[in-house]
C-alpha positions in Angstrom: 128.5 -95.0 216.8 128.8 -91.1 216.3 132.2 -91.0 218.8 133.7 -93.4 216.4 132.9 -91.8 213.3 133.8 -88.7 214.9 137.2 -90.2 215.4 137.2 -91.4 211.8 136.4 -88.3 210.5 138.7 -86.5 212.6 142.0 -88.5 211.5 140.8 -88.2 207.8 141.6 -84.6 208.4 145.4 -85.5 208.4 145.4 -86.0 204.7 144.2 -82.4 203.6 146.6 -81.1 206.7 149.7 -83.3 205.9 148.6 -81.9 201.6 148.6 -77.9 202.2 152.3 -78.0 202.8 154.1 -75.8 200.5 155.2 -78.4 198.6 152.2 -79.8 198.1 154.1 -83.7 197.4 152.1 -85.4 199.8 149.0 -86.8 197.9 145.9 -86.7 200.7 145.2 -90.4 201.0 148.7 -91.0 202.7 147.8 -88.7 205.4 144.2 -90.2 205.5 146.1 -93.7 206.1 148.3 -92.1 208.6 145.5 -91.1 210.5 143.8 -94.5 210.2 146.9 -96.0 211.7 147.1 -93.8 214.7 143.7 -94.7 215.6 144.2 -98.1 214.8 145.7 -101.3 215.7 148.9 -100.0 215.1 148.3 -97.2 216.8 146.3 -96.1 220.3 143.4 -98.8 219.5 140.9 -95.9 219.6 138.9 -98.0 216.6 138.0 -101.3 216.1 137.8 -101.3 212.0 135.5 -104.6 212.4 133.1 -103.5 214.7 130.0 -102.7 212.8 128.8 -100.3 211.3 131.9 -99.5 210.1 132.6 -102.6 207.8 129.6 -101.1 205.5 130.8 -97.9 205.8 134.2 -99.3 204.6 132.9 -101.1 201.8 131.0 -97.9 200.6 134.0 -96.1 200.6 135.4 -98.2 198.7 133.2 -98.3 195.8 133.2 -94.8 195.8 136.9 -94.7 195.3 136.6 -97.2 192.3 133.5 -95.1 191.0 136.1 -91.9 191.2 138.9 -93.2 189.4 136.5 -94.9 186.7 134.6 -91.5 186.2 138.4 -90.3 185.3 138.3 -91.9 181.8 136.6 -90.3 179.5 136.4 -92.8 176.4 135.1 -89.9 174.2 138.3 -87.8 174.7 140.1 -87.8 171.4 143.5 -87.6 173.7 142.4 -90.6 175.0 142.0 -92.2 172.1 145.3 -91.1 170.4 147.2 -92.8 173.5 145.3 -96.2 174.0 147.7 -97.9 171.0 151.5 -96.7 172.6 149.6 -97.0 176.0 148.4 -100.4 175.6 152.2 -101.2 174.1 153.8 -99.4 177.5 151.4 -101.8 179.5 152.3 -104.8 177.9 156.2 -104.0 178.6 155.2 -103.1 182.0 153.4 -106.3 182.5 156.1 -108.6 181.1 158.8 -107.2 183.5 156.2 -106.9 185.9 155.5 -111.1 186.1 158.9 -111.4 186.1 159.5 -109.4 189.0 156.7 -110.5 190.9 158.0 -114.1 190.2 161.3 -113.0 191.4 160.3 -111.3 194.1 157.9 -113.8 195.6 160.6 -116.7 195.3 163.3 -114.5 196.7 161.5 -113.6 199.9 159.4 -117.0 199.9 155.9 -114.8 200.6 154.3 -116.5 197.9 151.7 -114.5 195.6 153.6 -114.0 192.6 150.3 -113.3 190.2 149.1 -111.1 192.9 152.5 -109.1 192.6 152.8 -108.8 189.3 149.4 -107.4 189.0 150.2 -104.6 191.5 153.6 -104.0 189.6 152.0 -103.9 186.8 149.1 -101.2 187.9 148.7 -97.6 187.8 146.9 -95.0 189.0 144.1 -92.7 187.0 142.7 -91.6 189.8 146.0 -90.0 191.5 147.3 -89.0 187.9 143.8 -88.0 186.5 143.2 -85.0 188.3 146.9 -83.4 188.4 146.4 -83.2 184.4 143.4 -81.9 184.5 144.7 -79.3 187.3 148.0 -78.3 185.3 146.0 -78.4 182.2 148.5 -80.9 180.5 148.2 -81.5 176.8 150.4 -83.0 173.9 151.7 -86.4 172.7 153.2 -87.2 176.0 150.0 -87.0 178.1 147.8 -88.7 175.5 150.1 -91.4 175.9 150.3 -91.3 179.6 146.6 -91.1 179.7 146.1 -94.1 177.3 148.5 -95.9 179.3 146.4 -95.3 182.8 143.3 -96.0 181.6 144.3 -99.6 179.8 146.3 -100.6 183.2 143.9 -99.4 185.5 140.7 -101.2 183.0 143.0 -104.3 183.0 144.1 -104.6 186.7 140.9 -103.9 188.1 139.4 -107.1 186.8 142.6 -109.3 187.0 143.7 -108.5 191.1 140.6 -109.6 192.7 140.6 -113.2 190.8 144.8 -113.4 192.3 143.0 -114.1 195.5 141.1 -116.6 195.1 141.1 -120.5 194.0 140.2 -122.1 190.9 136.6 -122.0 192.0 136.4 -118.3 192.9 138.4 -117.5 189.8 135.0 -119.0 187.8 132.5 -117.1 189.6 134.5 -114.1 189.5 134.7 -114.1 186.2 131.4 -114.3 185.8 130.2 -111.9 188.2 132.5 -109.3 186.4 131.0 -110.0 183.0 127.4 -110.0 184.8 128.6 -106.3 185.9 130.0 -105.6 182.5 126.5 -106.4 180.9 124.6 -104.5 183.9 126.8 -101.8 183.4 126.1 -101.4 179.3 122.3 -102.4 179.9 121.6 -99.0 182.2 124.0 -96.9 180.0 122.0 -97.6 177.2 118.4 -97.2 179.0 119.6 -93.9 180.9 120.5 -92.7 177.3 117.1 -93.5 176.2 115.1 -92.2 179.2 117.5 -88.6 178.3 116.1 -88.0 175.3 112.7 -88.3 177.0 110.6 -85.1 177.4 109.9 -86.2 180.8 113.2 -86.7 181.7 114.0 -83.1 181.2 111.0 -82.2 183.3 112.1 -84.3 186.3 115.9 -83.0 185.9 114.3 -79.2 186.1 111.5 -79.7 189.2 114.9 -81.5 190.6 116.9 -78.7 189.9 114.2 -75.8 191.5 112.8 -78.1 194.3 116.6 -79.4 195.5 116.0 -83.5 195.3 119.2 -84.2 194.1 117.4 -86.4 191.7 120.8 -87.8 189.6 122.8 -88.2 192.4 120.2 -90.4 193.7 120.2 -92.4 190.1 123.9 -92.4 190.1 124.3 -93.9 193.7 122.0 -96.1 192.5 123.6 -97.3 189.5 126.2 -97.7 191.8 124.7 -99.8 194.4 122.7 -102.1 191.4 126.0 -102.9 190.0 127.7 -103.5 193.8 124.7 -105.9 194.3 125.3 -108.0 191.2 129.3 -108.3 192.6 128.1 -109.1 196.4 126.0 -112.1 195.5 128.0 -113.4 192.0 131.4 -113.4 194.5 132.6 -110.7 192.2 134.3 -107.6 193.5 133.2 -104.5 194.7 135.9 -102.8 192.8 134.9 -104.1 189.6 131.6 -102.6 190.2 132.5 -99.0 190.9 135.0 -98.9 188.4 132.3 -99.9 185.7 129.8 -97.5 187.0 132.1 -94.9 187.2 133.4 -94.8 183.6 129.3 -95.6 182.9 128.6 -92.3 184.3 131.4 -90.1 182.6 130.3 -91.3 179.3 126.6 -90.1 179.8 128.4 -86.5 180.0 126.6 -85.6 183.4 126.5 -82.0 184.6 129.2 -79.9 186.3 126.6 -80.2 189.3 126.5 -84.0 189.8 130.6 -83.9 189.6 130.2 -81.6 192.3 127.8 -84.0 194.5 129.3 -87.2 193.7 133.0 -85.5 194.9 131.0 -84.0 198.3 129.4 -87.6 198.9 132.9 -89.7 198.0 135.6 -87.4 199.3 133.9 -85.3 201.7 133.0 -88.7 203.5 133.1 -91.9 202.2 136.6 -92.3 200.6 138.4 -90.8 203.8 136.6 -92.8 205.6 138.1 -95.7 203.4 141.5 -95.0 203.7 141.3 -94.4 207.5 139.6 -97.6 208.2 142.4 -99.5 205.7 144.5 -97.5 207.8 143.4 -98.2 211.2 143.4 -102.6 209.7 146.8 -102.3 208.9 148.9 -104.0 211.5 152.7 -102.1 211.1 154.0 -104.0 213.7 153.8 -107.1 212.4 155.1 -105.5 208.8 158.0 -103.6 210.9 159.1 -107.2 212.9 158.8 -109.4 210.0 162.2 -108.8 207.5 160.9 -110.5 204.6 157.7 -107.9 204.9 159.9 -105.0 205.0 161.9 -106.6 202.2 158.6 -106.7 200.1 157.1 -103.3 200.7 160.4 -101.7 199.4 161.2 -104.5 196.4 157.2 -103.2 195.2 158.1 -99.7 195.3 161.3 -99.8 193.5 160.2 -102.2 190.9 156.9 -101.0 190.3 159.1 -97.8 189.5 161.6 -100.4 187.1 159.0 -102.1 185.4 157.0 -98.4 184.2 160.4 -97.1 183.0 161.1 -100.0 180.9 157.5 -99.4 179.1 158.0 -95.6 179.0 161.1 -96.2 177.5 160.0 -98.5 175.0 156.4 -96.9 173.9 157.0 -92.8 174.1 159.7 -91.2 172.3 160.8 -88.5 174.3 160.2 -87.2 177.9 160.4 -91.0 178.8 161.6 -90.7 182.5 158.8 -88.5 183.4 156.5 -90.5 182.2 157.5 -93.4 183.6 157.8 -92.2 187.0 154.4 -90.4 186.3 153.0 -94.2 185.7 154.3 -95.5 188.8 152.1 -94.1 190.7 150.0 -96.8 192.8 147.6 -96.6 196.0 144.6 -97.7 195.4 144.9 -101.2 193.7 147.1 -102.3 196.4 145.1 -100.7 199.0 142.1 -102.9 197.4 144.1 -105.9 197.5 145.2 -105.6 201.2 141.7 -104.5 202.7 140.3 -107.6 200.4 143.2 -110.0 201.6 143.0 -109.1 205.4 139.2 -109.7 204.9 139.4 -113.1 203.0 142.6 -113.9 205.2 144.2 -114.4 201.8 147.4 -112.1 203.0 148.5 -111.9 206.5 148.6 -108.6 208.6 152.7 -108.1 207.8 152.0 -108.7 204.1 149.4 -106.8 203.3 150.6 -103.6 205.2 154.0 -104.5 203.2 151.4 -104.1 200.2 150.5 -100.3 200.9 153.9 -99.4 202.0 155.1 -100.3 199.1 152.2 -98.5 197.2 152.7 -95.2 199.5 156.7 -95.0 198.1 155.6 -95.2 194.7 154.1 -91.8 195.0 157.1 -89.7 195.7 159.0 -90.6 191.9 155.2 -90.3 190.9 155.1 -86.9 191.7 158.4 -86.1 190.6 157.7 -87.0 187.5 154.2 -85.4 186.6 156.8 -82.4 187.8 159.4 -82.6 185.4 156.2 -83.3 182.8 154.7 -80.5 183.5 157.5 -78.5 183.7 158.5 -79.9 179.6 155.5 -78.9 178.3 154.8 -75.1 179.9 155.5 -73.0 176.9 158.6 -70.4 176.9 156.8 -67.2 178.0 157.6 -64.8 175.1 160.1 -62.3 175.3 
């Protein structure tokens, strides 16, 4: 067990290698995937992504990612808040083109899927956008409207992709499992506001503090893991879960210091470990000898791309091509949906590598964008 998570850990190193370039364009999971896929059945078949443990640690990792990008909106911010009306209107352009190119796409190509597609399309991603705001220190119309935007596609398409894989059936009881998560969720919000306010709370958070327990990390895993237990026996998903619990925890306003453990638990382990275990399930060979997957992976990234500048261009009223590339960013929906499909055997190997392909070229006009943002909004130095 400790070679292979050696190895894992070891091509997980690739993202933060393949990120200090000079640039800086190339976001850290793609490298983490490129790792997974050396070691992987594409690759030398160094790891076996389904022999145990590694399926838990898989599944860990990803509800770690889903608890990252939900801890990335902030439903307090007043930003926020001023976005979520044009952001909601730039999603619901975006989704309209969105099922029609999914439609589109799916009949040209005959893979079938077409809901599933025009999710994906559809989706964006907070947690790859989140944190370059926060880094550049981005402010103004433009980014409340881009941040409304991610937080009402990424709330939206969490809970729609999972039910596009399944049957009538599974579409019932994932329903339900989501609203059962939904209700968990609120439920231990509003009893971890109560116990706060408790003198005793503040005791416990202090002997934590001096003795080193590591007391709310514990609570926040746990939160974490209640909620993924609600999803594992409802049918619901994991994502759903995460997601909930991670916007749960931003709005209890935790300290600097549990950011700090949370980000050393997720990304110093578990979400590497996530991407270079998707990486090493992908199967590029199949994607690379099957035309119609090749055909796929590049019709997502260029109208995933289409369908955000049509809502940029229609919701914001200046700086509307940065901001619609800025959208388009995409990795970890899709990367959800193929892990989830390869496990269900929902998608085939070509298709859902096709999937995060076309994810992975989203990121490049992504970047370019948040660029040409940023680079609209720094301030004439004076003089």
């Amino acid at each position: 067990m400790f070679g292979t998570l050696t190895l894992v850990v070891v091509a997980g190193l690739l993202g933060p290698a393949l990120a200090a370039g000079r640039s800086g364009r190339i976001p850290v999971v793609v490298g983490q995937i490129a790792g997974g896929v050396l070691i992987g059945r594409t690759g030398l078949h160094l790891v076996d992504p389904a022999a145990q443990p590694l399926p838990a640690f898989h599944d860990l990792g990803f509800a770690m990612l889903m608890l990252s990008a939900g801890t990335h909106i902030d439903l307090r911010d007043p930003g926020l808040r001023r976005g979520l009306p044009r952001g909601a209107l730039a999603l619901a352009v975006t989704a309209v083109l969105a099922v029609a190119a999914g439609a589109g796409l799916a009949h040209a190509l005959g893979v079938g899927r077409a809901p599933l597609l025009a999710v994906l399309l559809a989706g964006s991603s907070a947690a790859i956008a989140f944190p370059i705001i926060v880094e550049r220190r981005l402010s103004g119309e433009t980014v409340s409207l881009l941040m409304g935007w991610l937080a009402v596609a990424d709330s939206t398409t969490v809970v729609v992709m999972p039910i596009t894989l399944g049957g009538s059936v599974a579409v019932a009881r994932a329903l339900t499992g989501d609203l059962a998560i939904v209700a968990a969720g609120l439920a231990l919000y509003a009893a971890a506001r109560w116990a706060a306010a408790h003198p005793l709370t503040g005791r416990l958070q202090a002997r934590s503090l001096s003795r080193g327990w590591a007391l709310q990390l514990r609570l926040s895993l746990l939160l974490l893991l209640v909620l993924g237990t609600i999803a594992e026996k409802t049918g619901a998903s994991t994502l759903v879960a995460g997601f909930v619990a991670g916007i749960a925890l931003r709005q209890l306003r935790e300290p600097e210091r549990l950011e700090v453990q949370l980000s050393g638990v997720g990304n110093g382990f578990f979400v590497p470990a996530f991407f270079v275990l998707l990486g090493a399930e992908l199967d590029l060979g199949a994607m690379l000898t099957d035309r119609r997957a090749l055909l796929l992976a590049a019709g997502m990234g260029l109208l995933a791309v289409a369908a955000h500048l049509g809502g940029a261009f229609v919701a914001a009223s200046r700086q509307r091509l940065a901001l619609g590339l800025a959208a388009s960013a995409q990795l970890g929906l899709p990367a959800a949906a193929a892990s989830l499909g390869a496990q269900t055997h929902t998608l085939s190997p070509a298709i859902a590598a096709a999937l995060v392909a076309g994810a992975c070229l989203t990121l490049v006009p992504a970047v370019v964008g948040m660029n040409r943002l940023a680079a609209a909004l720094v301030a004439p130095s004076p003089g």
